[in-house]
N, C-alpha and C positions, 0 to 999 in steps of 0.2 A: 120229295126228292126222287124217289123211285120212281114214280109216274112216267118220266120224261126218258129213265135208262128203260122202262117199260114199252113205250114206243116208240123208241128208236130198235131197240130188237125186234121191234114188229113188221118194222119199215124195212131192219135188213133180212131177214125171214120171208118176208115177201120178196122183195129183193133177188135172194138166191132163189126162192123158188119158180120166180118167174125167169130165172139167169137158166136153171135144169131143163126148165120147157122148153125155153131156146133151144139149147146144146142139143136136148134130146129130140127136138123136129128136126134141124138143122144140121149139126154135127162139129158143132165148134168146139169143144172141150177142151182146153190144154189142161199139160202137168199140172202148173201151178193152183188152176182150179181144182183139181182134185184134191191137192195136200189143202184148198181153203177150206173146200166141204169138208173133208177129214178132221179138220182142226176145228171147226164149229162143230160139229156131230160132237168132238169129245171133249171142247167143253157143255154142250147140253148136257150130255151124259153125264158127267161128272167122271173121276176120277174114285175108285175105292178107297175108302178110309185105310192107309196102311195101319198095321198094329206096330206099336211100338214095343220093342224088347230093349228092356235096358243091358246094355253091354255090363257086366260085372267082374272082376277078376275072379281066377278060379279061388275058393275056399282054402285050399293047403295052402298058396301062395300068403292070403291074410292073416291064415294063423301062422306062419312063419315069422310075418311083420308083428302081429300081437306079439309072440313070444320071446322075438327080440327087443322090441319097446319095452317089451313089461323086464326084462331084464333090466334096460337101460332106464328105468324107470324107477325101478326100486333102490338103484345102486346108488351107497348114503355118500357125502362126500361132493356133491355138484353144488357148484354157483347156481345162483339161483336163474338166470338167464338161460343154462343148458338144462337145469330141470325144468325150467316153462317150457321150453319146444319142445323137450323127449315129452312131458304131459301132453302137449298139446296132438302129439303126431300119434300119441298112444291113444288117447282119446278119439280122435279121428279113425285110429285103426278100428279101436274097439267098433265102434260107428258102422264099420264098411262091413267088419265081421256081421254086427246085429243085423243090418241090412240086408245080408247075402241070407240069413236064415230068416229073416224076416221075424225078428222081435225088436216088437217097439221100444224107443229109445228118446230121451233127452240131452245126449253128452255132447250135441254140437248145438244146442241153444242155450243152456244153463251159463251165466255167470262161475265164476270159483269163487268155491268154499267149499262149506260144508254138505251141503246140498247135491254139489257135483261126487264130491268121493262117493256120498250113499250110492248114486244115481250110479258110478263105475264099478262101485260092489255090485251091487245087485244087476248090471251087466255083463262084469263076471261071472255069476252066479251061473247066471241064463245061457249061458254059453260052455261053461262047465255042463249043466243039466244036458244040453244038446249035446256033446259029446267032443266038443271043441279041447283041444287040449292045453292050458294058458301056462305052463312049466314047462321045461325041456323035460325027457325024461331022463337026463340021469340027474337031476337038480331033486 
């Protein structure tokens, strides 16, 4: 399959290069021709690999949301529909928090149960350790 994109680049290769001998005995050049050489040189060349940097919200902002989910999380008294999305969005926070300090995590693949609380404790934990604060402080 290459083969064929192989020598048709060679045909146009040639092509331009016998198009520059022209121009440069003769003196034909226009614009257009310039932005073509331009744009063939940089795809040869290629383009540099950008780095990619993930955009992240700042850290006080998500520990703001942790310590307000984890509020809205604990509080006994909810139907069970407003306590699946406060878990759900608490879970997700915890998630953005682990992420932004970089410790690894489970809380957005795990199933619920039992399985997931350990997995939020122990994300807890990890984040208390870092210096994260999961309580207000006059609480």
């Amino acid at each position: 399959m290459w083969s064929w994109l192989r020598d048709l680049g060679g045909l146009v290769l040639l092509w331009l290069c016998l198009h520059v001998a022209w121009c440069a005995v003769f003196g034909t050049w226009r614009a257009w021709e310039v932005r073509l050489a331009r744009g063939v040189v940089r795809r040869v060349r290629g383009t540099p690999a950008a780095t990619v940097v993930p955009v992240r919200r700042p850290i006080e902002d998500v520990a703001a949301d942790v310590r307000r989910l984890r509020a809205a999380f604990e509080r006994p008294g909810l139907r069970f529909a407003k306590w699946e999305g406060t878990r759900l969005a608490y879970d997700a926070a915890l998630a953005e928090a682990a992420d932004s300090l970089e410790i690894p995590h489970l809380l957005l693949v795990m199933a619920p149960g039992v399985e997931l609380d350990v997995e939020r404790g122990r994300v807890e934990w990890l984040l208390r350790e870092s210096g994260l604060l999961l309580h207000d402080r006059a609480a």
